[in-house]
C-alpha positions in Angstrom: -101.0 11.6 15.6 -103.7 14.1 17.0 -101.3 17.2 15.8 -100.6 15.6 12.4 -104.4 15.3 11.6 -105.2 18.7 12.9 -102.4 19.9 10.1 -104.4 18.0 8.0 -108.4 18.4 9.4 -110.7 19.1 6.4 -108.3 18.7 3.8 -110.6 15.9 1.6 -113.9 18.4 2.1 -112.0 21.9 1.3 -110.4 20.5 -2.1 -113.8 19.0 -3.0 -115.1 22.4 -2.6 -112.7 23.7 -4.9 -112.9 21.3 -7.6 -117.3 21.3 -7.7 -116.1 24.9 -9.8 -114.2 25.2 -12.9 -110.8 27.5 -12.9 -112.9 30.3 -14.6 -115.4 30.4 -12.1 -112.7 30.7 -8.9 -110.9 33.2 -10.9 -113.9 35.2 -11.3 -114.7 35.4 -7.5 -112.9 37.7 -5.3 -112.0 37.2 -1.3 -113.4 39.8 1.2 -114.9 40.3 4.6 -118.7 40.7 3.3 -118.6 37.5 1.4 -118.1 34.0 3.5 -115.0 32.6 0.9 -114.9 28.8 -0.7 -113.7 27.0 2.4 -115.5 29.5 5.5 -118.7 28.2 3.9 -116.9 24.5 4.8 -116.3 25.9 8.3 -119.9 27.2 8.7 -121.4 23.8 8.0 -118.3 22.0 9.7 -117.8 23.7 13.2 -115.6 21.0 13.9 -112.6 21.8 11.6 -111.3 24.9 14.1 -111.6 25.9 17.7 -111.4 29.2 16.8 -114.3 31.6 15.1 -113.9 32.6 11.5 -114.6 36.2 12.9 -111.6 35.5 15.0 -109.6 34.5 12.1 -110.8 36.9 9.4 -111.3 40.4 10.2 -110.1 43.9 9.4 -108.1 44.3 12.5 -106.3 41.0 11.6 -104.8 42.2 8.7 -104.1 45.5 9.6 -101.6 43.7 11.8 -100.9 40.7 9.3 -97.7 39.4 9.3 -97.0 35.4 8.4 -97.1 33.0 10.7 -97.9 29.1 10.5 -100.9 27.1 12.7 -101.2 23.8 12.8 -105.0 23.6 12.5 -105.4 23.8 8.6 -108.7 25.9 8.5 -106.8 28.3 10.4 -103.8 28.3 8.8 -105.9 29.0 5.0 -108.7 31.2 6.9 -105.5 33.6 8.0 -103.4 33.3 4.8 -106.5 34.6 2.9 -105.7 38.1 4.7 -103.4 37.9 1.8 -106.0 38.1 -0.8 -108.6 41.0 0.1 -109.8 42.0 -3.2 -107.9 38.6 -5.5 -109.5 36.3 -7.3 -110.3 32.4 -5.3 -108.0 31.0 -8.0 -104.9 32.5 -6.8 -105.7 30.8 -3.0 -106.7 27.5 -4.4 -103.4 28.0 -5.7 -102.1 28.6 -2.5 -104.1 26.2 -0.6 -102.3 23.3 -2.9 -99.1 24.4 -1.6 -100.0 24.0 2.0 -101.4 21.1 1.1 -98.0 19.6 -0.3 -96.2 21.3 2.2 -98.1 19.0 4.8 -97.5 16.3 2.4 -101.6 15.7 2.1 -101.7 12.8 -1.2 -98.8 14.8 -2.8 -98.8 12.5 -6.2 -102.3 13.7 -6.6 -101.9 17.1 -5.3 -99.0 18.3 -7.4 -100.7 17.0 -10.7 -103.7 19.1 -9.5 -100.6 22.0 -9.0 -99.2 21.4 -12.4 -102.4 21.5 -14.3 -103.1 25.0 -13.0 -99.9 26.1 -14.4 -100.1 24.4 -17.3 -103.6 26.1 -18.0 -103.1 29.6 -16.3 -99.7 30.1 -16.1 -99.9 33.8 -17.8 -102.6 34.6 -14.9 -100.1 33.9 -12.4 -97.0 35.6 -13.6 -99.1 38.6 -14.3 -101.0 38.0 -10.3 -98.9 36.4 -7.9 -97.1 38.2 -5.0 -93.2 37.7 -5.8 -93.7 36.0 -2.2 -95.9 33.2 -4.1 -94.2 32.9 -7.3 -91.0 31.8 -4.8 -93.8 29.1 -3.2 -94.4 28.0 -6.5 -91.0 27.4 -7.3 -89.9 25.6 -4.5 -93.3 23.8 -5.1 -91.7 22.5 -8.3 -88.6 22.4 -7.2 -89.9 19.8 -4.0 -91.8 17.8 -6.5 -91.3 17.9 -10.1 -89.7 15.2 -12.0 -87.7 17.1 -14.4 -84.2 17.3 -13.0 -83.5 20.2 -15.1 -87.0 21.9 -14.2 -86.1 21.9 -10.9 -82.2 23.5 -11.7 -83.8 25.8 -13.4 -85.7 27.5 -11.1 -83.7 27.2 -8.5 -82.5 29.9 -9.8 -85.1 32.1 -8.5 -84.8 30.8 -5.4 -81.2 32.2 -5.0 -82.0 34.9 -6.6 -84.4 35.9 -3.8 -82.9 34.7 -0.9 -79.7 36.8 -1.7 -81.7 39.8 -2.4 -83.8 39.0 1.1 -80.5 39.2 3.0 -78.3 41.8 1.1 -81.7 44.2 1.6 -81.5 42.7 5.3 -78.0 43.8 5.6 -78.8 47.6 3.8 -81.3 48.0 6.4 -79.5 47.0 9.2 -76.2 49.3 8.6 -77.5 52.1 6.7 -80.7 55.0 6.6 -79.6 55.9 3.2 -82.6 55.9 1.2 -80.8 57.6 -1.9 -77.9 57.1 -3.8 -74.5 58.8 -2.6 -73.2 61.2 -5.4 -69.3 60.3 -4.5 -69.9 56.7 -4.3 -72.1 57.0 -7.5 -69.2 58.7 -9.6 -66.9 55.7 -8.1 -68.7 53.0 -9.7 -69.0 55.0 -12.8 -65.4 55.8 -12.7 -63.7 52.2 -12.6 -64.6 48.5 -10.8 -64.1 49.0 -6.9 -63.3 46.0 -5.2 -65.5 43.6 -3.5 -64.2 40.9 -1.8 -62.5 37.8 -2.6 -61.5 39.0 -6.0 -65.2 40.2 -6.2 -66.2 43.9 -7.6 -68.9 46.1 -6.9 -71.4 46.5 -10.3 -69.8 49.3 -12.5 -72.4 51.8 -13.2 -72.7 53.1 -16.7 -71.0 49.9 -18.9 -71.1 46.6 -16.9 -73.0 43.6 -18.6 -72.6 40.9 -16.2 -76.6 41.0 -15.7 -77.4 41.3 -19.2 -74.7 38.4 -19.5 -76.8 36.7 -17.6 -80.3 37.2 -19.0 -78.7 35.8 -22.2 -77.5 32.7 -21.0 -80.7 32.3 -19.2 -82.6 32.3 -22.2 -80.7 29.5 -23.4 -82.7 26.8 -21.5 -85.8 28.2 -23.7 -85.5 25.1 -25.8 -85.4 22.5 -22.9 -88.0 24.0 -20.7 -90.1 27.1 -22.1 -91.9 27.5 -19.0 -89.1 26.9 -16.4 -87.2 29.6 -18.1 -90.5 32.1 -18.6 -90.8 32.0 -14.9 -86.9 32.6 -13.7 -87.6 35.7 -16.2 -90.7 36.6 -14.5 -89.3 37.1 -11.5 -86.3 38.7 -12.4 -88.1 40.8 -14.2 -90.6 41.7 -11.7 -87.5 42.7 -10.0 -86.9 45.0 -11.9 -90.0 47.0 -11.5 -89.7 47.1 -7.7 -87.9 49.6 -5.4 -85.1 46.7 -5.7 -81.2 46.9 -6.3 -81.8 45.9 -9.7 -83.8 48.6 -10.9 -81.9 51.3 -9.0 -78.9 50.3 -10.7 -80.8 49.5 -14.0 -82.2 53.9 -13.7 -78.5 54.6 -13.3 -76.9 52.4 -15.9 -76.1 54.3 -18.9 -75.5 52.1 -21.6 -79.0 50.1 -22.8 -76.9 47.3 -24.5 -74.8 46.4 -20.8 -78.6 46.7 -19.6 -81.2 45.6 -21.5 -84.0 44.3 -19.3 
């Protein structure tokens, strides 16, 4: 019981915090290490939230070695994860802080109406903002929660979309140093469909449309869920303008109409 209401220990007076603003006003305020944030002016009145020092927690040296990790004592666990968002506007954590919130199931009827109603009014904030790390969260946020069956099929989607990506990059990394494209095995895929595996082919470089397939069917759920399907598309297209597969193979596809993200 004592763990589960450390996971828990200031939830009520950190949300308050949040809410006494309007959205524009957290989205106007920006995270750093000369200003104390929303919630480490809760800590400095409320000593009793965290064992540990916010200068502990939140500190240059900190995030020069960042890398995520979970605690169980909630102001720790937002204090660290705002490492994250040096420079980014409160909105995007009190975005953040919701899902940590539902995560550690804190009133999660109330919580994810509070989630939804942030999408619903800034949703073109966040595509354009979040880390492809948190649009993920906020899919499996909806996926977790919604009520929409087909909201939650949906976006599943970019779920599997990611995790693939997360361990085919895993597997690159682990077998090869290549950090450029092999002329010979280039001209192959441009040459004819090289098997796979289990009837499986590599993508053909130059005139495959199986990804522009795809997006099309894709944009078919458009007239059941506008916003379900704008965010699959986010993220895929975010892909797109990372050092990802996709847009390696999309700079050496040849034909814009087999292509045309």
């Amino acid at each position: 019981m004592m763990r589960q209401n450390n996971k828990l220990l200031g939830a009520t007076q950190i949300l308050a915090a949040y809410h006494a603003q309007t959205f524009d006003s957290l989205q106007s305020q920006f995270i750093g290490f000369d200003d104390l944030s929303i919630i480490a002016k809760i800590y400095h009145d409320n000593a009793h939230l965290c064992d540990e020092s916010d200068t502990a927690i939140f500190n240059a040296v900190q995030l020069q070695h960042y890398e995520s990790q979970c605690f169980d004592n909630l102001y720790q666990h937002l204090r660290y994860l705002q490492l994250e968002f040096i420079g980014q506007s409160e909105l995007l954590f009190y975005h953040t802080l919701l899902i940590v919130l539902l995560r550690r199931g804190y009133q999660p009827e109330k919580t994810f109406t509070l989630f939804e109603l942030l999408w619903q009014t800034h949703n073109g904030f966040f595509f354009e903002k979040l880390s492809l790390r948190w649009l993920v969260s906020a899919a499996d946020t909806f996926i977790d929660f919604s009520e929409s069956p087909l909201r939650r099929a949906i976006l599943m989607n970019v779920v599997s979309v990611i995790n693939t990506l997360k361990i085919y990059e895993t597997q690159r990394f682990l077998l090869t140093d290549n950090q450029v494209p092999i002329t010979p095995k280039m001209n192959a895929l441009y040459a004819k469909h090289q098997a796979l595996y289990d009837g499986l082919t590599f993508f053909r470089l130059g005139s495959d449309d199986t990804l522009e397939q795809m997006r099309r069917r894709f944009l078919k759920f458009e007239i059941v869920d506008a916003f379900a399907t704008q965010f699959l598309l986010t993220v895929l297209y975010r892909l797109h303008d990372t050092p990802s597969a996709f847009s390696l193979i999309k700079q050496l596809h040849t034909e814009d109409w087999g292509y045309n993200w």
